[in-house]
C-alpha positions in Angstrom: -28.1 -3.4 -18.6 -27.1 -2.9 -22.2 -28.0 1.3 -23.8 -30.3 0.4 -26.9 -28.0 1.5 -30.1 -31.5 3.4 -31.6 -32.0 5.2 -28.5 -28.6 6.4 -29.2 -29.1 7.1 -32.7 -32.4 8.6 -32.0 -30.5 10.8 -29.3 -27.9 12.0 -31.9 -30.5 12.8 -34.6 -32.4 14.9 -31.9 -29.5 17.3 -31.0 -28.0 18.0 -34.3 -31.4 18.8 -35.3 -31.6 21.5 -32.1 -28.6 22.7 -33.0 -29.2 23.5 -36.8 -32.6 24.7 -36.6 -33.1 28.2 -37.8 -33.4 30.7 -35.4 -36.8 31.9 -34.6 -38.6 35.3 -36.0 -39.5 37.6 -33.4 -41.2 41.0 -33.0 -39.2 44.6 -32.4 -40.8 48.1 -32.5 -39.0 50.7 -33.3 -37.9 53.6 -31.0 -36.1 55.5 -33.6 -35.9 55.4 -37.4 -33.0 54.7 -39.3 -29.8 55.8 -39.8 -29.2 56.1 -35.8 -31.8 53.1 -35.9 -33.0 52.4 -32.3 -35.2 48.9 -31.8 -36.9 48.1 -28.7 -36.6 43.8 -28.8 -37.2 41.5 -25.7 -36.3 43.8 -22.9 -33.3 45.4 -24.8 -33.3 48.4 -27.0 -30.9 47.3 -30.2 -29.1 50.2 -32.4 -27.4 50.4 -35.5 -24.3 48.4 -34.2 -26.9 45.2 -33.4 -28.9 45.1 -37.0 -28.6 44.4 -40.5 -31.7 46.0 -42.4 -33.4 45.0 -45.4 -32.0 47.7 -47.9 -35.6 48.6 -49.0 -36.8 49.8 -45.4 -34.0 52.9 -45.8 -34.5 56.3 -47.1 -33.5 56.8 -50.4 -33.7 53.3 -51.3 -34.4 53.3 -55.5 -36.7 50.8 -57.6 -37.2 50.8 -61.2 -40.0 49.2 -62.8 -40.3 48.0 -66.6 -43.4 47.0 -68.7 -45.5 47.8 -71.2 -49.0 49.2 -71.2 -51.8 48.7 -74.0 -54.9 50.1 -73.5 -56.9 52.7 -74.5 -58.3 56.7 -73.5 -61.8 56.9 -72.2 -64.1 57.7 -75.1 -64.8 61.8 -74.9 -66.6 64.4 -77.3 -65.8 68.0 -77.9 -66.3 70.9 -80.5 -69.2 72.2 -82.0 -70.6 68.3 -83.4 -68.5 68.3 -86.6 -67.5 64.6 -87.4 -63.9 65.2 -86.6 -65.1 66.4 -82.8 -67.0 63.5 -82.3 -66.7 60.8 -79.5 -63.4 59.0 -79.8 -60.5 57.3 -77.5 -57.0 57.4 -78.2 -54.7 54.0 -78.3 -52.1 53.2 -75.7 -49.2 51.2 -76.8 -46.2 52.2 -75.0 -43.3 50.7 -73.2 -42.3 52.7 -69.3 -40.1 52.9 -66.9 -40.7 54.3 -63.5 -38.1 55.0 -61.0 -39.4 54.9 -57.7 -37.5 56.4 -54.6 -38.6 56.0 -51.1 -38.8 58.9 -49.2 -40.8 57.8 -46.2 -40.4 54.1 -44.4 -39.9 53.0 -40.6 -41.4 55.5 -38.1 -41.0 55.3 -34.1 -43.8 53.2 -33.1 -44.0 50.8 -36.3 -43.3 47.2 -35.8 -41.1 44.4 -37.3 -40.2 41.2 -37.9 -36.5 40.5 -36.4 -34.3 37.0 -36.7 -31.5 37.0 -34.5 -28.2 35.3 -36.3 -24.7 35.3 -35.0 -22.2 38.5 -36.6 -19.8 37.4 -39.6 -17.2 37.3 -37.1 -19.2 34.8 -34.7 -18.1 37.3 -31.9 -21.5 38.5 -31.0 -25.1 38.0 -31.3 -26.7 40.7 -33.6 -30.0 40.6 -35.8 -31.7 41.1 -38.9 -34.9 43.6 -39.6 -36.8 41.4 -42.0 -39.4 43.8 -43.1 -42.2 45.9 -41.2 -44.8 44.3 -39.9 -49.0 45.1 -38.6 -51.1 42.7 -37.0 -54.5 42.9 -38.0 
C-alpha cells in the first residue's frame, strides 16, 4: 500500500514544529541569594555556573527616571491674619531625575520564573532567572 504524501507532509510540519518550540517557563526557589546564587529547580539545586539573571534582580543594580512634575502645594495659612499670611499654595513646575539603586532583591525562600536554554557554546544545558515571582 502506497504512504499518503500529506501524512508525510503533515509528519514533517509536526516535528520541526517540536523541535523549534520555545522552551517552557518553570518555577525555582531560591536557596541562596546572589552573587554565590543557589536555586533549588526540579530536584537539582542550580548555582551561579547554571544561570544567567535578569540584571535588575542584583544588588546594586542602578535606574534613573526622567519627567516632569506640575502640580501644586496644599493650600496652608500662617502668621498673625495679615493678607500676606493668608491661605495660599505654591506652584510646581519642575523637571527630575531620580536615581534609584537597589539595595535589597532575591532572598532565600523567594520564588522565580526560570526558562531553561542551551549555553552559548551548546555544551551544556544552563538557565535563565526571568524575574521573581508570588502566586497569589
Amino acid at each position: 500500500m502506497r504512504e499518503n504524501p500529506y501524512n508525510t507532509i503533515l509528519g514533517i510540519v509536526k516535528d520541526t514544529s517540536i523541535n523549534h518550540n520555545s522552551p517552557s517557563i518553570k518555577i525555582g526557589k531560591i536557596i541562596t541569594p546572589p552573587p554565590e546564587i543557589q536555586v533549588s529547580y526540579n530536584g537539582i539545586i542550580l548555582d551561579k555556573k547554571d544561570v544567567w539573571i535578569s540584571k535588575y534582580l542584583l544588588i546594586g543594580y542602578e535606574r534613573t527616571a526622567k519627567g516632569h512634575i506640575e502640580s501644586a502645594t496644599q493650600n496652608r495659612a500662617g502668621g498673625g491674619g495679615d493678607a500676606e499670611y493668608a491661605s495660599h499654595n505654591h506652584a510646581i513646575d519642575n523637571d527630575y531625575t531620580d536615581n534609584i539603586i537597589y539595595t535589597d532583591t532575591l532572598k532565600a525562600g523567594d520564588y522565580v520564573s526560570i526558562m531553561p536554554m542551551v549555553s552559548e557554546d551548546n555544551s551544556s544545558q544552563q538557565y535563565i532567572i526571568l524575574d521573581q515571582i508570588v502566586h497569589l
